[in-house]
N, C-alpha and C positions, 0 to 999 in steps of 0.2 A: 567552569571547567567540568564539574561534576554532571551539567545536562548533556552538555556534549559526550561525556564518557558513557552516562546513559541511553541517550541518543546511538550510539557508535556499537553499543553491547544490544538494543534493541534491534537494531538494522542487521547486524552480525549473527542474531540467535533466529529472524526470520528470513536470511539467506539460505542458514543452517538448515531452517524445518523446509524452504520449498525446495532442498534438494534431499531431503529427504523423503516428501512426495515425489519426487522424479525418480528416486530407487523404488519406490514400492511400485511406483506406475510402471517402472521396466519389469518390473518382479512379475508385477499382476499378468502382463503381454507374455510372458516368457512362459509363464504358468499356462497360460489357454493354448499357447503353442505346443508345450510338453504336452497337453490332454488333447488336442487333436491328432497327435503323434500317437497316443496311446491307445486310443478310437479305431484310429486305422489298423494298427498293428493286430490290435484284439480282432478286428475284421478281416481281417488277413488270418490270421491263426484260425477261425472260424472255418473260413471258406478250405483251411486246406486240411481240416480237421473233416471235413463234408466230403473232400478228395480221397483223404483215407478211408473214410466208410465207404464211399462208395467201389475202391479198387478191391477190398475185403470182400464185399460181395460179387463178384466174380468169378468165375473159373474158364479157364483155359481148356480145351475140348475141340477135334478136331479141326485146329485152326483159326477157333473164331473164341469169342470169348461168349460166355452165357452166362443171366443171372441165376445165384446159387437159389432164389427164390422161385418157384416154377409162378403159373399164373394160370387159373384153369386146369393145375393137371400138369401142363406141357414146361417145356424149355421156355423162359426169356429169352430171346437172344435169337439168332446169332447177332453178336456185337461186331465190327470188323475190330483188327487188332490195330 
């Protein structure tokens, strides 16, 4: 009796541990999935942080838009609107 109950608590505590590798393996997936979530986002914030600076440099001027930076001396621009 006492192999069997051994037996029964061995088989029971390594059910236990390979589902508890199957949480950590969903955990791990779940984890690369938030971090490519958060790659993009960060790239996205970038690009529209790049859209900001770029409309800052601007100005609005007889209809057309021109960079606040001249180039040679002269206007950037005309940009259409």
């Amino acid at each position: 009796m006492k192999e069997a109950t051994a037996a029964f608590n061995e088989a029971e505590f390594r059910f236990k541990l390979s589902e508890l590798y199957l949480n950590l393996s969903d955990a791990r997936i779940n984890l690369a999935e938030a971090l490519q979530e958060i790659n993009s986002l960060q790239a996205e914030v970038s690009s529209l942080k790049a859209q900001l600076n770029t409309i800052d440099e601007l100005v609005f001027r007889d209809g057309f838009y021109y960079s606040v930076t001249p180039v040679d001396g002269k206007p950037n621009g005309p940009f259409f609107p």
